[in-house]
C-alpha positions as CSV (number, residue, x, y, z in Angstrom):
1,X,-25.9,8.0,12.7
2,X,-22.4,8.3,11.1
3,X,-22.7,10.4,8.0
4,X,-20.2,10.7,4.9
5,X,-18.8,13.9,6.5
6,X,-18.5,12.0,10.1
7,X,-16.4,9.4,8.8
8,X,-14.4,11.5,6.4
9,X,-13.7,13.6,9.9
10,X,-12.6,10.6,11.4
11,X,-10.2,9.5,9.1
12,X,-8.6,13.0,8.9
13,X,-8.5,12.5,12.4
14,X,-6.4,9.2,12.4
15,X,-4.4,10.7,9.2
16,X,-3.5,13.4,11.5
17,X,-2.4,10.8,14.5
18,X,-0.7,9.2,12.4
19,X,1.6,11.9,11.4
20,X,2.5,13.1,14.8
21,X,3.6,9.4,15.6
22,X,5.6,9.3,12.1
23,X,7.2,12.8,13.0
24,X,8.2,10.8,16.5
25,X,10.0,8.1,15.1
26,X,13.4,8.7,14.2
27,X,14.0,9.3,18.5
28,X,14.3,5.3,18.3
29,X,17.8,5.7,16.5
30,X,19.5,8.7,18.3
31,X,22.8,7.5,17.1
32,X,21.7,7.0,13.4
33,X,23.7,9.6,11.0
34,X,22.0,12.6,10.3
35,X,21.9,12.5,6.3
36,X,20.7,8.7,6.4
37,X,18.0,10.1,9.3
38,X,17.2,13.1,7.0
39,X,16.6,11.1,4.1
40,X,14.1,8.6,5.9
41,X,12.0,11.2,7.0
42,X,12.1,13.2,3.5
43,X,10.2,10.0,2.2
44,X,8.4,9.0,5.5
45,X,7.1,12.8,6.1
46,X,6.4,13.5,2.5
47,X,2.8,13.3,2.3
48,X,0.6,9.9,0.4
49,X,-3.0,8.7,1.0
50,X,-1.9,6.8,4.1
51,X,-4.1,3.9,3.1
52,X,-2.1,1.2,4.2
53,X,-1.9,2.2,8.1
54,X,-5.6,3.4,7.9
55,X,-6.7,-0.3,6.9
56,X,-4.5,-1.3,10.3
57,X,-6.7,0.6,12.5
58,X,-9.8,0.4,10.7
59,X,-9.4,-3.7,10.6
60,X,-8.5,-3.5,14.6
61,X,-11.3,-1.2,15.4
62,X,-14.2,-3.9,13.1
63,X,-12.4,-6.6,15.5
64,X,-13.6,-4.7,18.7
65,X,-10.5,-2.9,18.9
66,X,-10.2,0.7,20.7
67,X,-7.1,0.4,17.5
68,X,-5.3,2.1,20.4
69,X,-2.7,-0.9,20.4
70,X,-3.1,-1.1,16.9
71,X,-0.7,1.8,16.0
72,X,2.7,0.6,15.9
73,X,1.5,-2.3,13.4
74,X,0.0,0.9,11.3
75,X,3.3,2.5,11.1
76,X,5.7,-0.7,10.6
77,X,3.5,-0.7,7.3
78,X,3.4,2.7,6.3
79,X,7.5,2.4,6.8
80,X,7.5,-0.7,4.9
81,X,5.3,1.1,2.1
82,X,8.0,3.8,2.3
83,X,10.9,1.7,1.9
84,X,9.3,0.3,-1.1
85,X,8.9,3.8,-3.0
86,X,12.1,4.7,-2.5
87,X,13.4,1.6,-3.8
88,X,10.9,1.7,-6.6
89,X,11.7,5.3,-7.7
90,X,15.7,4.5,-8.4
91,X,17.2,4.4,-11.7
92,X,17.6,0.4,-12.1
93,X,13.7,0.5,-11.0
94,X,11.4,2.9,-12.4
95,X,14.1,5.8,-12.8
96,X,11.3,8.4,-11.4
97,X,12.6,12.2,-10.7
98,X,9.5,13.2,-8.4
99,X,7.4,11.4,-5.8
100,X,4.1,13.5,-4.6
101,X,5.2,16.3,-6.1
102,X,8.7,16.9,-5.5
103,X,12.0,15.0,-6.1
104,X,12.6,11.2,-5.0
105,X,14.9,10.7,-2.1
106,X,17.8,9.8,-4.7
107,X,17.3,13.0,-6.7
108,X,17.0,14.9,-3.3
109,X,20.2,13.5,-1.6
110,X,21.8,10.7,-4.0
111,X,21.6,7.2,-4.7
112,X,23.2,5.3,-2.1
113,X,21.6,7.5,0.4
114,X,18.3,6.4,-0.7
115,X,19.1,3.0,-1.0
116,X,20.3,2.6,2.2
117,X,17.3,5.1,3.6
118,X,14.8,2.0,2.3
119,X,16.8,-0.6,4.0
120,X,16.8,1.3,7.4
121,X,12.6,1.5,7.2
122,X,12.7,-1.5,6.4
123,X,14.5,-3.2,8.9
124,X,13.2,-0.3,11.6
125,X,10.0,-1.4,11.1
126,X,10.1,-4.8,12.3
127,X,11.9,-2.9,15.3
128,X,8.7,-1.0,15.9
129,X,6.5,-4.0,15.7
130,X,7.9,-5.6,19.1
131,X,6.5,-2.7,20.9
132,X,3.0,-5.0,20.2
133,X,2.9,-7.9,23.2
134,X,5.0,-10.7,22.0
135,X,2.3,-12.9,20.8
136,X,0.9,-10.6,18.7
137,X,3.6,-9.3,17.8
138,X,5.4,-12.5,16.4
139,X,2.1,-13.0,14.5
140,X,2.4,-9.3,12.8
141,X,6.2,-10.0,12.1
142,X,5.3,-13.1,10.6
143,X,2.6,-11.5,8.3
144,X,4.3,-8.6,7.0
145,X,7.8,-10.2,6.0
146,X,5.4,-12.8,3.9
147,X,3.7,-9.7,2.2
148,X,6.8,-8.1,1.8
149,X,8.6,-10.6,0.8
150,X,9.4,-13.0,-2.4
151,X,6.1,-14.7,-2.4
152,X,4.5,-10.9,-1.9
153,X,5.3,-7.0,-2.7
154,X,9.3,-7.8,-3.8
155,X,8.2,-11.0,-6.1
156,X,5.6,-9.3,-7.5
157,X,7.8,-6.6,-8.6
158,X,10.6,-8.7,-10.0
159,X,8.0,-9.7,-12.2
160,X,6.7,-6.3,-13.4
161,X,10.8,-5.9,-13.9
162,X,11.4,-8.8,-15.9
163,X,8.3,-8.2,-18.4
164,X,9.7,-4.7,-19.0
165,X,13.1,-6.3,-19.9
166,X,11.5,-9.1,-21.6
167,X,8.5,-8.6,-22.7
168,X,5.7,-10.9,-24.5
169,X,8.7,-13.9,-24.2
170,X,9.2,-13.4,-20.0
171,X,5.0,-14.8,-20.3
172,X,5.6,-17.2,-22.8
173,X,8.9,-19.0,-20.9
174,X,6.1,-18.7,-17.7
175,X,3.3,-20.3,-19.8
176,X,0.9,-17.2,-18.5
177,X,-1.8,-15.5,-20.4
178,X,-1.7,-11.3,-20.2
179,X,-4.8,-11.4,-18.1
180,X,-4.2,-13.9,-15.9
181,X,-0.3,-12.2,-15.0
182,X,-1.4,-8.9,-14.2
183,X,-3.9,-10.4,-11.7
184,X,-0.9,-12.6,-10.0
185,X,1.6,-10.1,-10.5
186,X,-0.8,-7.3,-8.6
187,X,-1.7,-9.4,-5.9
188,X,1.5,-9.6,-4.7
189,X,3.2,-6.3,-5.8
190,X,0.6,-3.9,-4.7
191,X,-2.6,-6.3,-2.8
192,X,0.5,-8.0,-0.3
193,X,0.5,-5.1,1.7
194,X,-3.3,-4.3,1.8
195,X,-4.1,-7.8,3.2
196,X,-1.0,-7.4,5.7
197,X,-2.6,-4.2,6.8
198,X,-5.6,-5.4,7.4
199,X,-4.5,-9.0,8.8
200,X,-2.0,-7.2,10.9
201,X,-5.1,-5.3,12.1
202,X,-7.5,-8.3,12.5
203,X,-4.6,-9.8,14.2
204,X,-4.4,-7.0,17.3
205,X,-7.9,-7.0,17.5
206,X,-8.4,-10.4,17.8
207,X,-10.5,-11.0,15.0
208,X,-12.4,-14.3,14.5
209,X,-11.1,-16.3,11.4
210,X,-14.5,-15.5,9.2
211,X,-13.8,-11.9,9.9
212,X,-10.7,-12.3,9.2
213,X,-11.3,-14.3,5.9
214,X,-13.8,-11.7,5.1
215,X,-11.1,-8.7,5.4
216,X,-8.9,-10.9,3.0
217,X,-11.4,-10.8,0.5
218,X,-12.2,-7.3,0.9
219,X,-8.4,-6.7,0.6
220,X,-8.2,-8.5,-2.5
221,X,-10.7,-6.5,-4.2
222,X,-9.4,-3.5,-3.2
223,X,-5.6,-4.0,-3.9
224,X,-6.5,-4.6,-7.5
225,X,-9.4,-1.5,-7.6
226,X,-6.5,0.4,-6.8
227,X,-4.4,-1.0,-9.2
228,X,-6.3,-0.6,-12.2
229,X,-7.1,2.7,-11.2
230,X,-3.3,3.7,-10.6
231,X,-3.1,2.2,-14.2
232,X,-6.5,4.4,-15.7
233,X,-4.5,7.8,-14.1
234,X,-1.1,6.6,-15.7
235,X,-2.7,7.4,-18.9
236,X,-5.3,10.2,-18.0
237,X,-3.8,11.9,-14.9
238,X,-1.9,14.9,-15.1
239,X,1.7,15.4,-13.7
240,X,0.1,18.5,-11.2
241,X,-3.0,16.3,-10.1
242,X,-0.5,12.9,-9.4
243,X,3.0,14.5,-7.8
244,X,5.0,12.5,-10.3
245,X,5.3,11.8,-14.2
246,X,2.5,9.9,-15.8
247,X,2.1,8.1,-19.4
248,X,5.5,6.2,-18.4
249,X,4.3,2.7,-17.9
250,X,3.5,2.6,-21.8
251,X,7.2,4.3,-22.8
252,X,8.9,1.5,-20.0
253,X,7.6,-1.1,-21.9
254,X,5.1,-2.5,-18.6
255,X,2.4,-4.5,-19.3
256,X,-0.9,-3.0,-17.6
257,X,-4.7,-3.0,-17.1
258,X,-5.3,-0.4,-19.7
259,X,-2.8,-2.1,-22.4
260,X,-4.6,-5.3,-21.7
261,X,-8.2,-4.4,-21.7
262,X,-8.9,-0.9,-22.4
263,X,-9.7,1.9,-20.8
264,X,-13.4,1.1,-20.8
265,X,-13.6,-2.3,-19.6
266,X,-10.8,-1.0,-16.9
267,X,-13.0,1.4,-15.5
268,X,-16.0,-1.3,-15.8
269,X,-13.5,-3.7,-13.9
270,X,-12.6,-1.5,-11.4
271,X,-15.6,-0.9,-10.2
272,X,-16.7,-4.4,-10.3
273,X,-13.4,-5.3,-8.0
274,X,-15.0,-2.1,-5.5
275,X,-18.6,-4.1,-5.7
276,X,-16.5,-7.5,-4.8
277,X,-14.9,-5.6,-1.7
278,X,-18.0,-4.2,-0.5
279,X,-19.9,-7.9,-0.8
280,X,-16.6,-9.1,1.3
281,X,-18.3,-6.8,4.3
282,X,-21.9,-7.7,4.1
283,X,-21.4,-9.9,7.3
284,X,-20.0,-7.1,9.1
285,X,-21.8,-4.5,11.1
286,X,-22.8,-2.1,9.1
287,X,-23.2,0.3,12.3
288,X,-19.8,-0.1,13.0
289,X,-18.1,3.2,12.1
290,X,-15.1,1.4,11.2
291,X,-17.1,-1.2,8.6
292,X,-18.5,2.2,6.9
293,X,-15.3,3.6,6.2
294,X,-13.9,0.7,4.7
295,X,-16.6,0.6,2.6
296,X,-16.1,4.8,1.8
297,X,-12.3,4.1,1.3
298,X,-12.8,1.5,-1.4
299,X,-15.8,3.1,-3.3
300,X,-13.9,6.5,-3.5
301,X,-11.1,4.6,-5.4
302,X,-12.7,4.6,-8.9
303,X,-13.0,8.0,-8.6
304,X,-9.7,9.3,-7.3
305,X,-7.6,11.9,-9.1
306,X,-4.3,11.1,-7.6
């Protein structure tokens, strides 16, 4: 029987993995300059919830993966994640002075060192995915420049840009309803990565296309239960509990879950999105120790702190 506290171990376990083969990376570029090296591993090292790589091995292991081959896909999109943080945290993005607790890359070395520290996990990653054999590996490469591309993460934050330049008229010139742009918006800028880790996974565990379907749904639900969380903490976290400044979506003029419904019906939303993902798994085997803690990771979510 795998209890609560089994599967909780487990995942420390693979949290833990998954540092040690992070700490390991930057031997791939022994020529790289030290400050730009230094700067990648400030944001790489720096701590996170290490969701995305998790849902990499966790996907691989429900597809009858050992998710032994399944780690350099899970660290191509925790660097990817990275990259996108750093980028995110600049002063013509979000203009944020502290990420998990102590200062963004830009504050901690200086602009164009951070900007060109995002661009070298970027592109590195896609260098760590062709240690996967080249079938697989073409397939990976082709999933997570999608979800990280203009029809994924980067579109889907142009957008949550241009509304906080714009405002009410950025969805009128679109012809979208408030409602119905978060949703798009979010399942590019923050699901397009959750589906690529778990595709990316499927996809080394050779995964039959209904699990695979499945996994997308499950993503789906759970890239915007996070979402609308993130956006519930933005107005009720505190600075300590979250490592960086909240109530700042609000003051940046960004259009979010709680200014569009409430907080009420965003909690009652959320937790109808972690009832979706869990329905998304029913077909799964629910003995499967990997099928149980997808479902803890994604129930824990309306609940989370930070």
């Amino acid at each position: 029987m795998h209890t609560h506290e089994a599967i909780s171990a487990w995942l420390a376990e693979l949290r833990a993995s998954l540092q040690t083969r992070l700490n390991c990376l930057d031997a791939l570029w022994p020529d790289g300059p030290q400050r730009l090296l230094s700067a990648m591993n400030y944001s790489l090292l720096g701590g996170g919830k290490r969701l995305r790589p998790l849902l990499v091995l966790l996907a691989a292991r429900l597809s009858g993966d050992n998710d032994a081959d399944a780690w350099p896909a899970a660290l191509a999109i925790e660097m990817v994640h990275t990259y996108s943080l750093i980028h995110d945290d600049l002063p013509a993005m979000d203009n944020d002075d502290f990420r998990r607790g102590r200062a963004t890359c830009h504050k901690q070395y200086d602009e164009a060192t951070a900007v060109l520290a995002g661009d070298a996990l970027l592109t590195g990653a896609f260098e760590v995915l062709t240690q996967l054999p080249s079938p697989v590996a073409c397939e990976c490469i082709r999933i997570l420049s999608r979800s990280a591309g203009a029809d994924g993460m980067v579109g889907g934050q142009e957008d949550d840009v241009r509304y906080a330049a714009c405002g009410q008229q950025y969805l009128t010139d679109s012809g979208r309803e408030p409602s119905d742009f978060l949703n798009r918006m979010h399942h590019r800028k923050t699901g397009a990565l959750i589906r690529a880790a778990l595709l990316m996974g499927a996809t080394v565990g050779g995964a039959s296309d209904s699990l695979k379907e499945s996994l997308i749904c499950y993503g789906n639900s759970f890239g915007l239960a996070f979402q609308i969380t993130d956006d519930i903490l933005d107005v009720l976290g505190t600075e300590q509990a979250m490592g960086k400044r909240v109530a700042k979506d609000a003051g940046a003029g960004k259009l979010t879950f709680v200014t569009c419904w409430g907080l009420e019906e965003s909690r009652r939303r959320a937790k109808l999105e972690v009832e979706h993902a869990l329905a998304a798994l029913a077909h799964c085997d629910q003995k499967n120790p990997a099928c149980l803690a997808l479902q803890s990771l994604v129930s824990e979510l309306p609940e989370r702190t930070h």
